[in-house]
C-alpha positions in Angstrom: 12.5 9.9 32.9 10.7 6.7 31.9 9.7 5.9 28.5 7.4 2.8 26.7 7.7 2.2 23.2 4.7 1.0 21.2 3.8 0.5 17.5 0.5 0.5 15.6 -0.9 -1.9 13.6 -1.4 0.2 10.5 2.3 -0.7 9.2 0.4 -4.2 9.1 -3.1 -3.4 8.2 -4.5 -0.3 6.9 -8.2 0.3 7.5 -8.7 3.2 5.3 -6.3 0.9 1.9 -6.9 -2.6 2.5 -4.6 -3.1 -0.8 -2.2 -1.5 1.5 -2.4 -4.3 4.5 -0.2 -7.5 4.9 -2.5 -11.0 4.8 -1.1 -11.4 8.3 -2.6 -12.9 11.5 -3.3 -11.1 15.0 -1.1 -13.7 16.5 1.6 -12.9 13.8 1.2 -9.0 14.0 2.1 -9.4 17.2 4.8 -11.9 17.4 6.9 -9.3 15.0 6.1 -6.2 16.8 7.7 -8.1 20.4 10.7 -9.7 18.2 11.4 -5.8 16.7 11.6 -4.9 20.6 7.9 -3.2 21.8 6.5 -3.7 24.9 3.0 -1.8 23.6 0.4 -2.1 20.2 -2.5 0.2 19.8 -5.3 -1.6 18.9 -6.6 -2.6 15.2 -9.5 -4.0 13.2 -8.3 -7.4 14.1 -8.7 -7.4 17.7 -11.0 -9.0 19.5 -12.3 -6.1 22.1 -12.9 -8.3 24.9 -9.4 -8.9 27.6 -11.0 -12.6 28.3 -10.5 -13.4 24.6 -7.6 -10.6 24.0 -5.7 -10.6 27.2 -3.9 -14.2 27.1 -2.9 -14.0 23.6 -1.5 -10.4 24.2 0.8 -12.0 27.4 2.1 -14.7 25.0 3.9 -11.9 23.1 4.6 -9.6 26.1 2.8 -6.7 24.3 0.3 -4.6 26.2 -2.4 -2.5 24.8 -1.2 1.3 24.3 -4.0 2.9 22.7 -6.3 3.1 20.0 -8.4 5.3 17.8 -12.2 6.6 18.3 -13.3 7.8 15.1 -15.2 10.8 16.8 -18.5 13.1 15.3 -18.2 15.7 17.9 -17.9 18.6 15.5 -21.2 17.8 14.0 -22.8 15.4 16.3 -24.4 15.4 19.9 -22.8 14.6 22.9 -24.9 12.2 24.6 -24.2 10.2 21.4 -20.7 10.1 21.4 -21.0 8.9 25.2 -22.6 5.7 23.5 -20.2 4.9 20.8 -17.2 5.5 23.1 -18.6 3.2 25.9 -17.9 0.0 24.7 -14.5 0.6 23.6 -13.8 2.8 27.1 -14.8 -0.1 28.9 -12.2 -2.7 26.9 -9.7 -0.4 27.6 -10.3 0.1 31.3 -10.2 -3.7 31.6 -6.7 -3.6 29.2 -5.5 -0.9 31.8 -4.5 1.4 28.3 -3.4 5.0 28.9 -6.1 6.4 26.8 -8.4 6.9 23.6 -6.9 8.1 20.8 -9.6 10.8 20.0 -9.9 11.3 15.9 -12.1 14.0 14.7 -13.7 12.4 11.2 -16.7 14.5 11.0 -16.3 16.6 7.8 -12.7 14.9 7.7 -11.1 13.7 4.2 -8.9 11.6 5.0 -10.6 8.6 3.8 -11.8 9.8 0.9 -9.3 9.3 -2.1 -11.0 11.7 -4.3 -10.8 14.4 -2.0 -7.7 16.6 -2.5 -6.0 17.8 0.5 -6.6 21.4 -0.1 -10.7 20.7 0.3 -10.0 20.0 4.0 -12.8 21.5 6.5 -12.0 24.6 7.6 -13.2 26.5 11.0 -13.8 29.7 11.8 -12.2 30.8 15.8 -16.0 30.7 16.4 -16.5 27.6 15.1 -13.8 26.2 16.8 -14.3 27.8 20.1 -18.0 26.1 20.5 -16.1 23.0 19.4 -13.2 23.2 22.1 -16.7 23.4 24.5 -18.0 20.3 23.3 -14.5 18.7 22.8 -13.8 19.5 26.8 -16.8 18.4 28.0 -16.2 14.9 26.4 -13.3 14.5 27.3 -13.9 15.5 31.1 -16.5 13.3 30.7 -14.5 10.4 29.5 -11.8 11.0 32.5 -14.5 10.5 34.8 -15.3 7.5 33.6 -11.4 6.2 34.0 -10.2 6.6 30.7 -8.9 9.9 29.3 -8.9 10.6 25.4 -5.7 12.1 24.1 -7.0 14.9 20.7 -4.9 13.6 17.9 -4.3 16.6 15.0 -4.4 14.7 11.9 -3.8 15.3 8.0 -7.0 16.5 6.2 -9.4 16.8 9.5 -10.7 19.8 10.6 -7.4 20.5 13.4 -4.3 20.0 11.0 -2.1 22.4 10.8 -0.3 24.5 13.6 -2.5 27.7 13.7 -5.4 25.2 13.9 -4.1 23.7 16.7 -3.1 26.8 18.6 -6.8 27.5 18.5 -8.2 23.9 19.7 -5.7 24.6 22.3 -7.4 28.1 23.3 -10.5 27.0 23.5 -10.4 23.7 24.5 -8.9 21.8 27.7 -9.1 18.6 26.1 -5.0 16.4 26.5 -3.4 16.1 23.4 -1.7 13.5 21.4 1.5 15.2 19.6 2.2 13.1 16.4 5.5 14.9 14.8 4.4 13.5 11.3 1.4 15.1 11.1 2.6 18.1 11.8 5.3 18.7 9.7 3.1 17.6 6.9 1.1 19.8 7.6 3.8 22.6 7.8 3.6 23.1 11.2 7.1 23.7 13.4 7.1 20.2 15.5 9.7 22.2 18.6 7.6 25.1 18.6 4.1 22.7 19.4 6.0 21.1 21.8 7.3 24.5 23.7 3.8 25.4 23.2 1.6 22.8 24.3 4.0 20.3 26.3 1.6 21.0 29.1 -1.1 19.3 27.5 0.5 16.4 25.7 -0.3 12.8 27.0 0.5 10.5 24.4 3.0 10.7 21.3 3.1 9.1 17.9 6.2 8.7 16.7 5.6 9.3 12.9 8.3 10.1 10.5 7.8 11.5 7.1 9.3 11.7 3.7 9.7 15.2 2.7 10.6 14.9 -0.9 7.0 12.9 -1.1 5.4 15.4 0.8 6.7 18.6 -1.0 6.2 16.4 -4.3 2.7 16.6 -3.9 -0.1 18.9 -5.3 -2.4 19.4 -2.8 -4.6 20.7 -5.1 -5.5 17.6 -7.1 -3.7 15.0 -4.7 -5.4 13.5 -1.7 -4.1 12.1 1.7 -4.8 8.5 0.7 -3.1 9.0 -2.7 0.4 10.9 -0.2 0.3 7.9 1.6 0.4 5.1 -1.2 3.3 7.5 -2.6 5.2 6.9 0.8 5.1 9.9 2.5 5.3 7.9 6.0 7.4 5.9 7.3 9.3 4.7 10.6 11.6 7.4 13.0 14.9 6.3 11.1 13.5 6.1 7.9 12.9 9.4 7.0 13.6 12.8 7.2 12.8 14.5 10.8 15.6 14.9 13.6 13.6 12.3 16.3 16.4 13.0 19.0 15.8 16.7 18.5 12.6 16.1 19.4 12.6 13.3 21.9 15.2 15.8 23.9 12.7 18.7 23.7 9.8 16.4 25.0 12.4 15.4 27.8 13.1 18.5 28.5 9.5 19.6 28.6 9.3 16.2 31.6 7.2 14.2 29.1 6.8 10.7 30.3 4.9 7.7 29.0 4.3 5.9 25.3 6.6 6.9 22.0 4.4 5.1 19.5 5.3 4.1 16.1 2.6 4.7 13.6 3.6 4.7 10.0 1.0 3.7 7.2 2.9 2.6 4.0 2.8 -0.1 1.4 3.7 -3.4 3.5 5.3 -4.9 0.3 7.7 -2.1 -0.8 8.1 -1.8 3.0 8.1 -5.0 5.2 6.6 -4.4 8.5 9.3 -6.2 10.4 11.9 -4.4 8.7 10.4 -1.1 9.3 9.5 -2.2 13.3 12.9 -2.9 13.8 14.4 -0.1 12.0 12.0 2.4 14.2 12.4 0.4 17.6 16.3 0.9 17.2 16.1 4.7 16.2 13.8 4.9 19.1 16.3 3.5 21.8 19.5 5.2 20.2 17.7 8.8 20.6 16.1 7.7 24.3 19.1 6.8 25.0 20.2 10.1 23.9 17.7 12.1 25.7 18.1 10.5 29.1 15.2 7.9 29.1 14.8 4.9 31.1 12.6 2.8 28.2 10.2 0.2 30.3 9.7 -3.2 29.4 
């Protein structure tokens, strides 16, 4: 069973807060993710999408490209346009030889909108979902053919959140999925029983811890996903409050293979990112270890 670890770039900059971000280089984002021990970094606003310009300065480090997140329309848009906003990126990360797209749904989606409190997330009917999971499928098919797969990441205060919701995509929808434990026990979901579910289909997983006296502190009612987040209720596997070997064993078990990756957007001051990247990378090896993974350089 073989393993790569990777981090984000949000514990650095935070595209949706930039009062949450650290005033830090590319070149220095990356020189403290490969001292905190990963091999991998999605991509960020900071990058240069171009492997002439990106590709050397990435090999000083030893980091490799691991991902990265399309902000997708499909659930309201046309299809033929999403092929042109995704080609430019799909062909960066063909050249940076990435595993996939990370596929975000942000049509209707509030979770950039401070204002919007996280009960006033979109809603879809089985109907609605099912013509989605057609037009979710046939981009992502689509995409495959191309040489670079998209991997559906469920996110806080998008239209797919919580479990249920998920079950259905998954009906109605072949699309591969990106399992990111965080987001789902946030949203309440049971993060063993998606994976005994839908191991089938996952492709990619975001290693995303939470705080779950923030999160059951909140009032979703008045409180938005920006405002969880500035409160802490992220952080790094280590940090908080899930059982990560409990659920590194059951991905094992399930004969999940490829990128863990650390994604955890929280204030860079009250949290340094190096701090947090090693704290993660070393929780990360002790429960690979634990689980009976091989992790790649």
């Amino acid at each position: 069973m073989k393993a790569r670890l990777g981090i984000a770039p949000i514990a650095w900059w935070n595209d949706d807060l930039a009062e949450l971000s650290d005033d830090v280089s590319l070149e220095e984002c990356l020189r403290q993710a490969s001292e905190a021990g990963f091999t991998g970094m999605e991509t960020g606003r900071r990058f240069p999408m171009d492997m002439t310009e990106l590709g050397p300065i990435l090999a000083r480090y030893g980091i490799s490209v691991s991902g990265g997140w399309f902000s997708g329309l499909l659930l309201d848009g046309d299809i033929e346009v999403e092929k042109d906003r995704i080609a430019q990126q799909m062909e960066f990360f063909i050249a940076a030889q990435a595993p996939c797209i990370v596929y975000g749904e942000t049509a209707r989606s509030i979770q950039g909108v401070r204002t919007a409190p996280l009960a006033t997330k979109p809603k879809l009917s089985e109907a609605e979902m099912a013509s989605y999971g057609r037009n979710v499928s046939d981009f992502a098919d689509w995409c495959a053919k191309q040489g670079m797969p998209i991997s559906y990441h469920h996110h806080m205060a998008a239209a797919v959140e919580t479990e249920s919701e998920l079950d259905l995509l998954m009906k109605h929808s072949s699309v591969p999925l990106l399992f990111d434990a965080g987001h789902m026990a946030f949203a309440g979901g049971d993060v063993l029983r998606v994976v005994e579910n839908h191991h089938s289909r996952i492709t990619h997983v975001h290693t995303k811890d939470i705080r779950r006296d923030v999160v059951d502190g909140l009032d979703r009612t008045t409180e938005s996903f920006l405002d969880a987040v500035i409160k802490g209720a992220f952080t790094v596997p280590g940090d908080g409050s899930l059982d990560f070997e409990e659920i590194v064993k059951a991905l094992a078990a399930k004969g999940y293979e490829g990128w863990f990756v650390v994604e955890a957007e929280q204030d860079p001051v009250e949290n340094p990112p190096l701090e947090m990247a090693r704290k993660g990378h070393k929780e990360l090896l002790r429960v690979m270890d634990a689980a009976g993974y091989e992790v790649m350089r």
